[in-house]
C-alpha positions, 0 to 999 in steps of 0.5 A, a space after each residue: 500500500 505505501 509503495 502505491 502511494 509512493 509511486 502515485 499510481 492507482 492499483 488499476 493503473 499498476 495492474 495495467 502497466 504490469 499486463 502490458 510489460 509482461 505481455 509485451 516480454 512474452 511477444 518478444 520472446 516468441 517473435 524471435 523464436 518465430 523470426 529464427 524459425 522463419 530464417 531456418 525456413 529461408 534457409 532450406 528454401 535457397 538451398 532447394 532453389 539451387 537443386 535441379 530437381 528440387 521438391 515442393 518447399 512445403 513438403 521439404 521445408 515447412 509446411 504451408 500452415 506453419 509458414 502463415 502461422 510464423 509470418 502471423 506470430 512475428 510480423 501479424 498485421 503489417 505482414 497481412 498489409 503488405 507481406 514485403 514489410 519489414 520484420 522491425 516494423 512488424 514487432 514494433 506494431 505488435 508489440 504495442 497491439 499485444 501490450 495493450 492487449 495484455 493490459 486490458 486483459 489483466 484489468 479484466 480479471 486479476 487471476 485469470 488475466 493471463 488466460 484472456 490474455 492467451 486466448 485473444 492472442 491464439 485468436 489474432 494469431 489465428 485470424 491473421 495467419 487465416 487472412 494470409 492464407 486467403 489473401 493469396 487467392 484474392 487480388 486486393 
């Protein structure tokens, strides 16, 4: 209580920043597990581009499914805006988009905050990765 009043914030307001910090960390942390993955998979990608017979890349590297949900988890909305978008300006914007996000959550409910928070994240990850996959089929 008296570190509450010293820092002049209200419980509410703590609550919040500590979502969207926590929040924020998480994001992070998988983006760049996501950002390796999606450089492993350019990696195979080139090498099967020098083969003379080479398979599918979605057979020999990862599959479709996962390329969407890696692109949709690193780079989300700006990558479904324009797939040639930097990867920096992606984890800026979504970084914000999950802080908020996490600190709306933990304002929600104090125990299960992190619950919430989770399963709107698979939802965007999900709904973004589903629109990648049908962008590509419609000219826009």
């Amino acid at each position: 209580m008296e570190g509450n009043q010293r820092s002049g914030l209200r419980p509410e307001e703590l609550r919040f920043i500590l979502g969207a910090i926590l929040a924020l960390s998480l994001f992070f942390i998988e983006a760049g597990v996501a950002e390796i993955l999606i450089g492993r998979d350019l990696a195979c990608r080139e090498a099967l581009g020098r083969m003379r017979l080479a398979p599918d890349a979605f057979t020999a590297c990862q599959p479709e499914w996962q390329w969407f949900m890696l692109r949709a988890l690193a780079r989300g909305w700006p990558w479904l805006l324009d797939a040639t978008s930097p990867a920096l300006i992606g984890w800026i914007v979504m970084g914000l988009y999950y802080a908020v996000l996490g600190g709306m959550a933990q304002q929600l409910s104090r125990r299960s905050g992190w619950i919430i928070f989770l399963a709107l994240q698979v939802a965007t990850v999900a709904l973004v990765a589903g629109l990648g996959y049908v962008r590509q089929f419609i000219a826009f």
